[in-house]
C-alpha positions in Angstrom: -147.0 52.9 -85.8 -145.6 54.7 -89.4 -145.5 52.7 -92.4 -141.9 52.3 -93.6 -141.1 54.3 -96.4 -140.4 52.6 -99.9 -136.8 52.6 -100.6 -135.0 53.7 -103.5 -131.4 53.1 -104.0 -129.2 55.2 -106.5 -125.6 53.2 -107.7 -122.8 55.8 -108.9 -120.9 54.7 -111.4 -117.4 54.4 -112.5 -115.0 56.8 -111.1 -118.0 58.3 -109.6 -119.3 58.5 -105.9 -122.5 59.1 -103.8 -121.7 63.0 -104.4 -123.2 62.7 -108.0 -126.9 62.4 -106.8 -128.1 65.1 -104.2 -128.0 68.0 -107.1 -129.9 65.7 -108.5 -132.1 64.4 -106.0 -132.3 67.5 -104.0 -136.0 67.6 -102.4 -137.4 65.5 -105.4 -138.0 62.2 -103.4 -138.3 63.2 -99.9 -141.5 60.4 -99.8 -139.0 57.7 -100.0 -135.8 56.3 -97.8 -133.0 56.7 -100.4 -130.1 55.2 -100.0 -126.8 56.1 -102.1 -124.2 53.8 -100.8 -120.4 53.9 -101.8 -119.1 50.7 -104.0 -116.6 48.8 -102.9 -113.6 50.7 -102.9 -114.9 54.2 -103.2 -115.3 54.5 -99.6 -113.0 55.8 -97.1 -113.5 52.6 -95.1 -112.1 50.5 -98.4 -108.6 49.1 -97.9 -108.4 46.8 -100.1 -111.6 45.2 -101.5 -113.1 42.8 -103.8 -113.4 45.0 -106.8 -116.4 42.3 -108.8 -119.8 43.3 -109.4 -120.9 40.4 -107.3 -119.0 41.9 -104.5 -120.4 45.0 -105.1 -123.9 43.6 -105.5 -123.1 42.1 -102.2 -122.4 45.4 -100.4 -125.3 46.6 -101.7 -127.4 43.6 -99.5 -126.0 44.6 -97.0 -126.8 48.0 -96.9 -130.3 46.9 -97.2 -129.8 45.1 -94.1 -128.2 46.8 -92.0 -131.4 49.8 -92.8 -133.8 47.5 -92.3 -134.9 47.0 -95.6 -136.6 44.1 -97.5 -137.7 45.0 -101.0 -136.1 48.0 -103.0 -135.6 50.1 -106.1 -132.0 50.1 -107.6 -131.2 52.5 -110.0 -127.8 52.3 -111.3 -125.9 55.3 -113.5 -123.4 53.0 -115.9 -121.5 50.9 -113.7 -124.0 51.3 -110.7 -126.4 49.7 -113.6 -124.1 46.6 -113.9 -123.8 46.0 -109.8 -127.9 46.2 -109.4 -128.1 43.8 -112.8 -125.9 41.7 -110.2 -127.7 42.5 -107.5 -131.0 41.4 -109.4 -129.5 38.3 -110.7 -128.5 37.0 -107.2 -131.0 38.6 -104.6 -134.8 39.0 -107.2 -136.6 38.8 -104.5 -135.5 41.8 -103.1 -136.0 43.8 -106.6 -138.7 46.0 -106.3 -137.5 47.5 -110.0 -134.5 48.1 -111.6 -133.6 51.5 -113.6 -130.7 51.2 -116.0 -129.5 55.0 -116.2 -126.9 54.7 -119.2 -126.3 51.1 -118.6 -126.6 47.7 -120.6 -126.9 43.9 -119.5 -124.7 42.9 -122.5 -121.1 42.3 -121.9 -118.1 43.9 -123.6 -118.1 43.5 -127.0 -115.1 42.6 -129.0 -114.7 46.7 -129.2 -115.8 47.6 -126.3 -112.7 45.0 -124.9 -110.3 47.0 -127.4 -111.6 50.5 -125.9 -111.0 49.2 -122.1 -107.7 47.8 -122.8 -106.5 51.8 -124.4 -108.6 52.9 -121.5 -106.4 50.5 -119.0 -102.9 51.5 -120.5 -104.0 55.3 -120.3 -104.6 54.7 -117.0 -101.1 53.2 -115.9 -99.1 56.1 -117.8 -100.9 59.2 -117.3 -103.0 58.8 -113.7 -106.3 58.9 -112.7 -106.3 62.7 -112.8 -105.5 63.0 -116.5 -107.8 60.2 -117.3 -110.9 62.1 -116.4 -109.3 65.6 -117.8 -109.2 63.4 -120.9 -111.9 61.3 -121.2 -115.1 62.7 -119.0 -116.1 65.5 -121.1 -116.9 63.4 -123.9 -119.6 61.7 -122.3 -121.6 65.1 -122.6 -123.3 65.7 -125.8 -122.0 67.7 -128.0 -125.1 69.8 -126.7 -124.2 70.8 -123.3 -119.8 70.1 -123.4 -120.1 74.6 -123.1 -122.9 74.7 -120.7 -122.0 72.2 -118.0 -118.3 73.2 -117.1 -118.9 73.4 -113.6 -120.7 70.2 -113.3 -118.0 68.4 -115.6 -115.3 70.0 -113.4 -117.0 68.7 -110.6 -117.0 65.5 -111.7 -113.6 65.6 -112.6 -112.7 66.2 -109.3 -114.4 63.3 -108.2 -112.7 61.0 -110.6 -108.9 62.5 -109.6 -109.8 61.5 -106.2 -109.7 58.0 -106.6 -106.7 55.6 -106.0 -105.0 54.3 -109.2 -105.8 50.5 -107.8 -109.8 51.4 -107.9 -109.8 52.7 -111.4 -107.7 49.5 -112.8 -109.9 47.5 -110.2 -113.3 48.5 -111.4 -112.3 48.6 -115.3 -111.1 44.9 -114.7 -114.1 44.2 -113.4 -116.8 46.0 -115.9 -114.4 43.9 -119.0 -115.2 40.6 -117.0 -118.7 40.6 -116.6 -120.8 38.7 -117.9 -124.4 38.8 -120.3 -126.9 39.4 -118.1 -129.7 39.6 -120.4 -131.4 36.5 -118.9 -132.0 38.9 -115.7 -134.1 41.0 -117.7 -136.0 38.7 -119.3 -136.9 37.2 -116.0 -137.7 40.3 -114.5 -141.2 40.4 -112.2 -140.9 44.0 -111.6 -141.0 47.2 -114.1 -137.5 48.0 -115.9 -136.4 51.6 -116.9 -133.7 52.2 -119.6 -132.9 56.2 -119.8 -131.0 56.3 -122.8 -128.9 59.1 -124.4 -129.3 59.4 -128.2 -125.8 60.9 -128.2 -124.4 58.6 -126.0 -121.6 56.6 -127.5 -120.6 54.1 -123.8 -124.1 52.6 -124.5 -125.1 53.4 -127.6 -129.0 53.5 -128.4 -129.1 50.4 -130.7 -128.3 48.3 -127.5 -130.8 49.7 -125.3 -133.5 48.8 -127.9 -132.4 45.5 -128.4 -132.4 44.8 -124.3 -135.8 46.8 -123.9 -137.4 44.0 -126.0 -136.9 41.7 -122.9 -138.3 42.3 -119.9 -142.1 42.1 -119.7 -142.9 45.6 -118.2 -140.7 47.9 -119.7 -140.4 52.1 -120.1 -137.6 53.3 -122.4 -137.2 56.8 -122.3 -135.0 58.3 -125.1 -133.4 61.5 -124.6 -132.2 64.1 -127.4 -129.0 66.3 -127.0 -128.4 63.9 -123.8 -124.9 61.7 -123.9 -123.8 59.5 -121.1 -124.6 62.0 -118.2 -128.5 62.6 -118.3 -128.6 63.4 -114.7 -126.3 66.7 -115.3 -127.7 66.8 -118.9 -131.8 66.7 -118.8 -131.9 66.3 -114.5 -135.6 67.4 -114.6 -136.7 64.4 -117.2 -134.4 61.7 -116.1 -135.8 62.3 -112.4 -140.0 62.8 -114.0 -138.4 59.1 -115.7 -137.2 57.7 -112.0 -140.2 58.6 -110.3 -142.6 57.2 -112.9 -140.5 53.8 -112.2 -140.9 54.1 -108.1 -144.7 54.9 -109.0 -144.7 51.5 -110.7 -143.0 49.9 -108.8 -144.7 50.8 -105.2 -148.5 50.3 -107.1 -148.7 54.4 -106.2 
């Protein structure tokens, strides 16, 4: 009888959807079971769902189940990183490690509360659609905003796909979470931070302070690299994802 195959499982984040990762993943981790399930309310089975990171965290425990799966990676791009801080908070026996691609474990600061609320009322006048014509190119660097049109138009297209009730639904629910640094320093299993010197969502000051928590930690810190490091530097931030599953599965 074959040996199960670790599992590894990728969280898009907001506005996003399982389409950002096989560019990314392509043939790169063919010697694991990867899941990339859809969050609540980003899949065409999603009527009208629970739009909380605990039910998000949830689904994810259930995906697991229903594949058979005990222990796992989760690696989470920016809001996928606040559903597997979730996820780890409620299920850490299931954590096998946890990559935070762009993400934080802090909540919304008094700014970052100010920036959601523009970010909501943007939303409710213009669409969806204009929201990521807007808004999605600045999470490039400065570096690459002429280089990757195509991948920023395809992410665009992503974004404009999504119901109005899921963008309001998910912002709601990033503004209402809660510090979750305790999950980190409690952590059992190795943490990853990739980190974006140019990224202004999760600015690099944060992701030093939170790196100082969990036991076994690898930051890796990216020049020219904003918000999107798996369309900006895909060949580091994957090297940085499979040095994690490496860690994580003793290989």
């Amino acid at each position: 009888m074959s040996t199960p195959l670790p599992t590894v499982v990728f969280l898009h984040g907001y506005l996003e959807s399982p389409a950002i990762w096989p560019d990314f993943l392509d043939d790169h981790f063919r010697d694991y079971q990867v899941l990339t399930p859809a969050l609540p309310g980003y899949g065409p089975a999603d009527a009208a769902p629970d739009y909380s990171l605990e039910a998000a965290a949830d689904a994810v425990r259930a995906e697991l189940a229903a594949a058979g799966v005990g222990r796992a990676v989760l690696v989470g791009h920016s809001m996928g990183g606040y559903v597997a801080l979730a996820f780890a908070e409620k299920y850490p026996g299931l954590v096998a490690g946890l990559g935070l691609f762009h993400s934080s474990a802090l909540p919304d600061s008094a700014h970052d509360a100010e920036h959601r609320a523009r970010n909501r009322t943007f939303l409710e006048e213009h669409g969806v659609a204009a929201y990521a014509e807007e808004f999605l190119q600045s999470q490039l660097s400065p570096v690459h905003r002429e280089s990757l049109t195509d991948a920023i138009e395809q992410l665009q297209a992503i974004a404009a796909a999504m119901p109005l009730a899921v963008a309001l639904g998910s912002l709601d629910a990033m503004a209402q979470r809660p510090d979750r640094r305790a999950v980190l320093e409690k952590a059992t299993y190795p943490v990853l931070f990739i980190a974006g010197k140019d990224d202004h969502a999760v600015p690099p000051e944060k992701t030093h302070e939170e790196s100082l928590l969990p036991d076994y930690c690898t930051v890796v810190w990216l020049a020219g690299v904003g918000h999107l490091g798996f369309i900006e530097r895909p060949a580091d931030t994957r090297r940085a994802v499979r040095h994690l599953l490496d860690a994580a599965f003793d290989h």
